[in-house]
LUMGU-707259 format. One line per field, with one value per atom (N, C-alpha, C, O): z negated, y negated, x negated. Coordinates in steps of 0.2 Angstrom, whole numbers. Example, Ala and Ser with C-alpha at 12.3 -4.5 7.8 and 13.67 -1.06 7.14 Angstrom:
z	(-39 -39 -39 -42 -35 -36 -39 -40) .
y	(28 22 16 17 11 5 0 -6) .
x	(-66 -62 -66 -71 -64 -68 -64 -67) .
REM end
This chain:
z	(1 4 12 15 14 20 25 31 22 25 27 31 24 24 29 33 27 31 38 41 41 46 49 54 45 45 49 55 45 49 53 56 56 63 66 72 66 73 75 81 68 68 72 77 71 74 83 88 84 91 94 99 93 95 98 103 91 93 101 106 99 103 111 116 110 117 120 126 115 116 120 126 116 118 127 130 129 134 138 142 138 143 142 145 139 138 132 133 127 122 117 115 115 108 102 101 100 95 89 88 84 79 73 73 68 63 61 58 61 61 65 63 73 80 80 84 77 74 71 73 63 58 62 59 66 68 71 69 75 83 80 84 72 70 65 65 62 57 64 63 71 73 76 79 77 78 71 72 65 60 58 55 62 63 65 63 73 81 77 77 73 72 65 62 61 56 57 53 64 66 73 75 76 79 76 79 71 68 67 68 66 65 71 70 77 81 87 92 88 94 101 106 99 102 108 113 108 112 112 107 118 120 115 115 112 111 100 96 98 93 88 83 89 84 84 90 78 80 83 87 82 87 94 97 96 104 105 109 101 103 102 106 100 102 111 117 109 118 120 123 121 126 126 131 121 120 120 125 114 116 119 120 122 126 132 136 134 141 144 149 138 138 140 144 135 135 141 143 144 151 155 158 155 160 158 161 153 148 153 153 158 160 170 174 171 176 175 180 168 167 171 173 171 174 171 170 169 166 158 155 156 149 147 141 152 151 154 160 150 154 150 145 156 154 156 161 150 150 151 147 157 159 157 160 155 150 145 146 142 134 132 129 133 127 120 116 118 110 111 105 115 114 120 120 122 127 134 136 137 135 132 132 129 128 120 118 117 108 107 102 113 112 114 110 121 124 120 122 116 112 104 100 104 99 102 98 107 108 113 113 115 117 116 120 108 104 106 104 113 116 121 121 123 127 125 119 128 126 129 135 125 129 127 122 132 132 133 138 129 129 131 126 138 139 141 144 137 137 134 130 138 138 132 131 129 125 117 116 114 109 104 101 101 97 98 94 105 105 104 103 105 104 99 97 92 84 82 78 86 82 86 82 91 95 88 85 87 83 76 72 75 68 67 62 74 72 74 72 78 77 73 72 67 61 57 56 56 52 53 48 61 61 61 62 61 58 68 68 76 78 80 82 80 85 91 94 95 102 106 112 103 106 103 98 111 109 112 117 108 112 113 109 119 123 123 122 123 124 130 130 136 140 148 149 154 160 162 160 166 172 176 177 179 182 179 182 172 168 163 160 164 161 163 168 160 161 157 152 160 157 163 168 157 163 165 169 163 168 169 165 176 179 176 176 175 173 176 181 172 180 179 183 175 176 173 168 178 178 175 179 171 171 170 167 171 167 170 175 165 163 170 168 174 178 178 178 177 180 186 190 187 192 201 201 206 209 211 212 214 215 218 214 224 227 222 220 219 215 208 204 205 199 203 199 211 211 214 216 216 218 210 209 206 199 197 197 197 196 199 195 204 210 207 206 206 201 196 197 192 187 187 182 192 193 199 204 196 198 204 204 209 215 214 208 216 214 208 208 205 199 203 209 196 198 195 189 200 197 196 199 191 189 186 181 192 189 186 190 182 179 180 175 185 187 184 181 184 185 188 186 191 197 205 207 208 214 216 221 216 221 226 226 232 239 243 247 240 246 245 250 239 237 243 246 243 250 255 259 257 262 265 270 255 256 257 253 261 265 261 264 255 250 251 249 254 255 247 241 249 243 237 231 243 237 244 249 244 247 247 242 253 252 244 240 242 236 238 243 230 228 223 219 226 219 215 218 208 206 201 198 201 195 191 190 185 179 175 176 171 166 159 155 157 151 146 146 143 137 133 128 132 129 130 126 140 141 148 150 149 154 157 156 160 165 170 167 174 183 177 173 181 178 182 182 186 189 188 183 192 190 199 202 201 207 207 202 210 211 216 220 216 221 219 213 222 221 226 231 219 222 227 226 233 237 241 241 244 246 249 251 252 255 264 268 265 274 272 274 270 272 272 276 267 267 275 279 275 281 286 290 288 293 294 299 289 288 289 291 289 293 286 287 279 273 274 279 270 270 263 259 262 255 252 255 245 241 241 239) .
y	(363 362 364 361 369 372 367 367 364 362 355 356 352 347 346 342 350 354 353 349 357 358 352 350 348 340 336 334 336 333 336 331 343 345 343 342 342 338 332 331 327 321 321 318 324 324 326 323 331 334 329 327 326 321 314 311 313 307 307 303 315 317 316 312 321 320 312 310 308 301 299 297 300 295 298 295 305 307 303 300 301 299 293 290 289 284 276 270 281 277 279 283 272 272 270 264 276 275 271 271 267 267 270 271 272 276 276 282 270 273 277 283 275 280 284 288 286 294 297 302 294 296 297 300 295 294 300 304 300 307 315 320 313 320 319 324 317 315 320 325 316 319 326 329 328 336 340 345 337 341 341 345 336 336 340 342 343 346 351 355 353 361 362 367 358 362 361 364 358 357 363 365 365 369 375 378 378 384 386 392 381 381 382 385 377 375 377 375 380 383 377 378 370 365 364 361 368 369 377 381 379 384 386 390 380 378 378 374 385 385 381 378 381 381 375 372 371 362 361 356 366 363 363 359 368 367 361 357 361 354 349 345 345 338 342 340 347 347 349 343 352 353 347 346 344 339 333 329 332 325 322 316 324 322 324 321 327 331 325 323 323 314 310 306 311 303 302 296 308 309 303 299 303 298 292 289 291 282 277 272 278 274 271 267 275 276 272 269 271 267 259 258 255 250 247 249 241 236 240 245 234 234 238 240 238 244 252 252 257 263 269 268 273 277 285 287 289 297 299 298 303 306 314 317 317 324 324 327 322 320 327 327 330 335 335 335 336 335 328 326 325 319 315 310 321 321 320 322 313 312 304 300 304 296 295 289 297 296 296 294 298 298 291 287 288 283 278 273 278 273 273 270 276 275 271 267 272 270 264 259 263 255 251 248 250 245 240 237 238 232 233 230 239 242 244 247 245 247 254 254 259 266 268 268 271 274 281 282 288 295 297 298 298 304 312 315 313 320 323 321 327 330 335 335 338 344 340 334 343 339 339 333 348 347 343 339 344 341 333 331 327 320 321 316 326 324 323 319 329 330 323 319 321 314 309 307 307 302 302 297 311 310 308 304 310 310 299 296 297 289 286 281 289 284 286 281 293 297 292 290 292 288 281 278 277 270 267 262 270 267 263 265 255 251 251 246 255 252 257 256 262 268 271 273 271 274 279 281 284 290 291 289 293 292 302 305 304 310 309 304 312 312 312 310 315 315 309 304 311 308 303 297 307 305 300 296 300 297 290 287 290 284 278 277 273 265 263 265 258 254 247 246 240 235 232 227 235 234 239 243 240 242 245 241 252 251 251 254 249 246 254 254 258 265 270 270 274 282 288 290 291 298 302 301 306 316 319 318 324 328 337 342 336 338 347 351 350 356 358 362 352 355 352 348 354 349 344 342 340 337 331 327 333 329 327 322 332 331 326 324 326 322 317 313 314 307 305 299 308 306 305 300 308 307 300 295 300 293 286 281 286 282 276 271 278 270 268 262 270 268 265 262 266 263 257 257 251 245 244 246 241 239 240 238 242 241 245 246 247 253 257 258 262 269 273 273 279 286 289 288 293 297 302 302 309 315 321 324 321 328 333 337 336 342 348 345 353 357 358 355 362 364 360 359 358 356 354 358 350 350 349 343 352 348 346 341 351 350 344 342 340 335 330 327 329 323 325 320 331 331 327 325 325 324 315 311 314 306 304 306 302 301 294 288 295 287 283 285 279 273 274 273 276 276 276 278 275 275 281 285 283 288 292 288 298 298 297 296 298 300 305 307 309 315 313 312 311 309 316 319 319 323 321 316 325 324 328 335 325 329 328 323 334 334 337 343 333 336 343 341 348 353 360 365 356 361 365 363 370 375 376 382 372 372 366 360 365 362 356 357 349 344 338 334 339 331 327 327 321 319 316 314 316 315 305 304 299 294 293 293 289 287 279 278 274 267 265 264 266 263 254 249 258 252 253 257 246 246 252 255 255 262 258 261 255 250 252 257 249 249 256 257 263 268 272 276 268 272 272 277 264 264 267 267 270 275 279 283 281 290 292 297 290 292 298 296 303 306 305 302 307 306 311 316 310 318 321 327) .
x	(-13 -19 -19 -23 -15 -16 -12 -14 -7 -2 -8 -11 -8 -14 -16 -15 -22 -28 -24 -26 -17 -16 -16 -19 -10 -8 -13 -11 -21 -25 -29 -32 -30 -29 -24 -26 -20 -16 -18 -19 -18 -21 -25 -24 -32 -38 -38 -41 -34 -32 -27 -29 -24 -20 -25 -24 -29 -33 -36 -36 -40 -45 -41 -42 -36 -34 -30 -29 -27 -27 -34 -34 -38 -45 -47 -51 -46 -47 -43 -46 -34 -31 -32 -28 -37 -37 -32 -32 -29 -26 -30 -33 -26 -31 -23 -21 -21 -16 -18 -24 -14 -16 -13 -7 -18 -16 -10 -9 -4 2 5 7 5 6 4 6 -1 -2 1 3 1 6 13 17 15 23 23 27 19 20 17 16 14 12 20 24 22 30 35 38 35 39 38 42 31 31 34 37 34 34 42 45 45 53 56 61 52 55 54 59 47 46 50 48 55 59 62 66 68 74 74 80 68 67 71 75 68 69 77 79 80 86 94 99 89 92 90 93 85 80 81 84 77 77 72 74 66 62 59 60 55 52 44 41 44 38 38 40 36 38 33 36 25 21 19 20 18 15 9 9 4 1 0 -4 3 5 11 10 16 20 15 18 9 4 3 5 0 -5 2 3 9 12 19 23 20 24 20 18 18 15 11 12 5 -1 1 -2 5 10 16 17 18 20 16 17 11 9 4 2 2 -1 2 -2 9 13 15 19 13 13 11 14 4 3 5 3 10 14 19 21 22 30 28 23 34 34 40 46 39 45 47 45 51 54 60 61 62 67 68 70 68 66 74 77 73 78 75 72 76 75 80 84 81 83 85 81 89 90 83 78 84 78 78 73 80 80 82 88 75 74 70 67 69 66 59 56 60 52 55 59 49 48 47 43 54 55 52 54 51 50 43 40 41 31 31 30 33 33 34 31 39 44 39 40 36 28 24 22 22 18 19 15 24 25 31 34 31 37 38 43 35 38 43 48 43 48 54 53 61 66 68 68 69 72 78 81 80 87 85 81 89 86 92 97 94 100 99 95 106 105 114 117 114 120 123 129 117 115 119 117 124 125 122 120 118 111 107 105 104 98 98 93 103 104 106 108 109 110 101 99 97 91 89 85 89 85 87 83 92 96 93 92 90 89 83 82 77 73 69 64 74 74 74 71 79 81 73 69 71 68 61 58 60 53 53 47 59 62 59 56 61 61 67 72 65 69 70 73 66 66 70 70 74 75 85 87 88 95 95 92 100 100 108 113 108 116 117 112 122 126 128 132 127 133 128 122 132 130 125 126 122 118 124 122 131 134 140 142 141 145 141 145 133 132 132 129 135 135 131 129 128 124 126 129 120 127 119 118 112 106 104 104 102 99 91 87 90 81 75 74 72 64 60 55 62 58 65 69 64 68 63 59 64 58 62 67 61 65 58 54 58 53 57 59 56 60 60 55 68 69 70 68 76 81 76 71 80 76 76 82 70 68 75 78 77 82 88 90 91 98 94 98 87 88 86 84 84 86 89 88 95 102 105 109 105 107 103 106 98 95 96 95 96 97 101 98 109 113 108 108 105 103 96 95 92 87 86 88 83 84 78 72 80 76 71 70 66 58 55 49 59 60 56 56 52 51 54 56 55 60 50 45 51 45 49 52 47 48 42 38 43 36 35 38 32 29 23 18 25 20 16 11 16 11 13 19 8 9 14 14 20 25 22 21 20 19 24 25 29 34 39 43 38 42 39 43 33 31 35 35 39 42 50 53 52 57 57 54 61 61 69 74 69 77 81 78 88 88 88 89 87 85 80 81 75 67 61 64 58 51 47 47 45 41 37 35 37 36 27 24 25 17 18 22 12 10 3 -3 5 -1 -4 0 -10 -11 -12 -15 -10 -11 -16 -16 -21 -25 -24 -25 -21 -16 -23 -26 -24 -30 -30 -27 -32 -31 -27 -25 -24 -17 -22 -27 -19 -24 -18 -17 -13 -10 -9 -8 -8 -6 0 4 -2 3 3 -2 9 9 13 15 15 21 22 17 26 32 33 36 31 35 34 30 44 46 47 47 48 49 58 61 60 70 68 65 72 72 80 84 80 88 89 84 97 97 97 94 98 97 87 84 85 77 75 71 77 75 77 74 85 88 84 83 80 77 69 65 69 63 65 61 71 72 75 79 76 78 86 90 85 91 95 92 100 105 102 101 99 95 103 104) .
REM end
């Protein structure tokens, strides 16, 4: 009963904070993205896959922390950039089955547990690749870039840059204020934006970072430098 009990507390905090950012899941899309917290947190234990041990912090800090940036994607085909354990492309790839994703990441645990938890939750819309940023081919170009950002700013869109398509946005996920990211002028992307993000239930700072991929001649003539 307790297990339950908690079960449908997530259900319900999930909704809730859905209906703040404006989605309206449906009760399978719920059932999936509370199935895949209960994945993260028993592959967790084993594999110490995130920072993030309790499930109900993985909805508010994984999944509503994602899905914050749902409505910033662009185009049908999109690429996660170091996935992790899956974030934020496995929230995304719930919630919009018309889209295709690709989840890279270098981590070999963490793409066995990605792969697992695809089959587990019967998505088709979603591959998970092992391997570099700098080693991935693909033979299209994708119309969204995201990583959920560590490192900085400039080197994860110089890593991005081949793989995202003209017009494409790179979207990278922030913390607390980047300001200084508006300072950087990147050849082959367009001045960036910092959009805020109000992530439901989270009492910390969340943005996300976009740039729009454009030829590196028009960026040059903006002044752009090589990230």
């Amino acid at each position: 009963m307790v297990i339950v009990a908690s079960t449908e507390n997530y259900k319900m905090s999930l909704r809730r904070g859905c209906a703040r950012l404006g989605l309206s899941p449906s009760d399978r899309q719920v059932e999936t993205m509370i199935r895949f917290v209960d994945e993260l947190a028993r592959w967790n234990a084993a594999y110490n896959l995130t920072a993030i041990r309790q499930p109900a912090q993985m909805v508010t800090h994984h999944l509503l922390d994602s899905l914050a940036v749902l409505p910033y994607l662009s185009g049908a085909r999109i690429l996660d950039l170091g996935t992790g354990a899956g974030l934020p492309g496995i929230p995304f790839a719930i919630m919009a089955p018309e889209r295709q994703f690709v989840l890279l990441d270098a981590n070999g645990k963490k793409i066995r547990f990605v792969r697992h938890a695809i089959m587990t939750l019967g998505l088709g819309n979603v591959q998970a690749v092992q391997g570099r940023a700098e080693s991935h081919k693909s033979q299209v170009r994708y119309d969204t870039v995201v990583a959920r950002a560590v490192g900085a700013s400039g080197k994860l869109a110089a890593l991005a840059k081949p793989h995202c398509a003209l017009g494409g946005r790179l979207l990278l996920m922030k913390g607390a204020e980047p300001g200084e990211q508006l300072s950087l002028n990147l050849c082959g992307y367009r001045q960036g934006v910092i959009r805020r993000l109000d992530v439901p239930h989270l009492e910390a700072e969340r943005h996300v970072v976009e740039w729009i991929r454009v030829d590196d001649s028009e960026s040059l003539r903006d002044g752009g430098v090589d990230g």
